[in-house]
N, C-alpha and C positions, 0 to 999 in steps of 0.2 A: 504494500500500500504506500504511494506517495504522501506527502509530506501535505499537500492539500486536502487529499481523500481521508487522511488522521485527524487533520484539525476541522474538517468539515465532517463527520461524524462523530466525535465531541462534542462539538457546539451544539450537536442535533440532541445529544443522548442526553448532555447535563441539560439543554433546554427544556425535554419534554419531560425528563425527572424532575427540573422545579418545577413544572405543570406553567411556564414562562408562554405567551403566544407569541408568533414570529413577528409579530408588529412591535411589542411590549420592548422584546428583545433588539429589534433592531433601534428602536426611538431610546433605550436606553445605554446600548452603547454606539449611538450615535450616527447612526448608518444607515440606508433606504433598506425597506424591506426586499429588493429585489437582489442587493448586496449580501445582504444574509443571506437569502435563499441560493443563491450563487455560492456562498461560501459553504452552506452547507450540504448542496450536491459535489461539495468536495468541485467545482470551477475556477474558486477564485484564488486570486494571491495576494491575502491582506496583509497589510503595513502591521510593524511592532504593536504602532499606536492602538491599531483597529480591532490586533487580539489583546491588550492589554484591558480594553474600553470593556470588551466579552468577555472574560475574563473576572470583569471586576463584577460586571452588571449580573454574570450567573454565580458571582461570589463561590468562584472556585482559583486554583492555580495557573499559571500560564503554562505549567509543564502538563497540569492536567488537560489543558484542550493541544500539545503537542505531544504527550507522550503515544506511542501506539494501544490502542485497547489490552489489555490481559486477555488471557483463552479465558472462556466461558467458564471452562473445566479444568479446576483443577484437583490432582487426588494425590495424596500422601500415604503410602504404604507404612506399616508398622515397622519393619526394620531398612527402609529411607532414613541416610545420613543427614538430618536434620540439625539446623544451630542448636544446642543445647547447652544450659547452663545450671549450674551445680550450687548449692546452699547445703547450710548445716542438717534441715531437716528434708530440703525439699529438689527433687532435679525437676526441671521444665526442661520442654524440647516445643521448637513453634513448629506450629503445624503449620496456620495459615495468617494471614494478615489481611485484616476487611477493612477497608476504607470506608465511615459513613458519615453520614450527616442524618442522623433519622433515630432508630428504634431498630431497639436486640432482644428476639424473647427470644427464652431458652426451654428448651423440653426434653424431659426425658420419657423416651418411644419406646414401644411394642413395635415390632413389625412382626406379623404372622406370616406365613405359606402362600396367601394368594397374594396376587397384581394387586395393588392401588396406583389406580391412575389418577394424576392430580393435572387439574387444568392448568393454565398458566397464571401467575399473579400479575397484579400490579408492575409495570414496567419500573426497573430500580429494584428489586424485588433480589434477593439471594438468600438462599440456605448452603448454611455448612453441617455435615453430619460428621460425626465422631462414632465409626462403629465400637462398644464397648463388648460386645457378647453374642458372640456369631458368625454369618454371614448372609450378606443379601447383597440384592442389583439392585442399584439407585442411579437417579441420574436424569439428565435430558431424556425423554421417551424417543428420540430417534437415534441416542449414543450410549446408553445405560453401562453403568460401571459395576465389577462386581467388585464387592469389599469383602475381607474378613479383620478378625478383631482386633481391634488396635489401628486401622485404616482409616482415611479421611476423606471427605471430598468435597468441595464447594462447587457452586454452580447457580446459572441465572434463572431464576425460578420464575422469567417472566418467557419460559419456554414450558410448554407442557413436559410433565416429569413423569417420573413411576419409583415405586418400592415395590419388593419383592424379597422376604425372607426364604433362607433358604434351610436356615437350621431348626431345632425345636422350640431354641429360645434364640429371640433375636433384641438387642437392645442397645441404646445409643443413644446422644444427645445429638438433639437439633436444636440450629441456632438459626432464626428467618430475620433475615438484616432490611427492615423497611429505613426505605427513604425517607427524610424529613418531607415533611409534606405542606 
């Protein structure tokens, strides 16, 4: 992806995550709507000035409207060489790092034997699972991941998903990362 096609889907994705209209957006960092719309079919070539203005106006980063997107999917395996760090009582290893501006609920899941298909959430939307006791397929419903215990995986929940346990007992912590709204 070009360096315009990144920062013009960016601008679209943090746009349509503040719930911003293309008008709003453009009158706020200063620019014709037909500009933005150019910038965000990924067309345009705008000045420092013009991502700094977007930038300000979706009250985000200027790396975050040029950094490239992250994969959708990402999955951490139980014995994946992980940063890890050590304390008197306690070791952490990071699994994943979630960027938000929003709301973190946390659950701890049953998943039984059959299919749950889960429609797609809210755009901005992501869960991360933490398999604790088991194994199942989780995931995007058209890429689905299998885990076992001690495995992770994040992914954009604003794609239809699916669970699927595979053992007698299956359990885990989900974490669904809503956007501020």
């Amino acid at each position: 992806m070009d360096l315009a096609q990144v920062v013009g889907t960016n601008v679209h994705r943090l746009r349509t995550a503040a719930g911003i209209s293309l008008a709003d957006l453009a009158s706020a960092g200063g620019i014709s709507k037909t500009t933005l719309h150019g910038i965000e079919q990924g067309q345009g070539n705008p000045t420092l000035s013009t991502l700094w203005a977007l930038a300000t106006a979706l009250k985000a980063s200027l790396g975050e409207l040029l950094e490239s997107p992250a994969s959708t999917v990402e999955v951490v395996r139980a014995d994946d060489r992980r940063p890890r760090v050590e304390g008197d009582a306690v070791s952490a290893r990071l699994l994943h790092r979630i960027r938000l501006r929003g709301t973190v609920e946390v659950y701890d899941i049953a998943i039984a034997g059959s299919t749950q298909h889960s429609d797609a959430h809210l755009s901005g939307v992501e869960e991360c699972l933490v398999l604790t006791h088991g194994r199942v397929t989780t995931g995007p419903a058209d890429s689905p991941t299998d885990l076992a215990e001690g495995d992770s995986i994040r992914f954009d929940a604003a794609r239809p998903h699916l669970y699927r346990g595979h053992a007698a007992h299956n359990r885990a912590v989900l974490l669904m990362v809503h956007p501020e709204s």
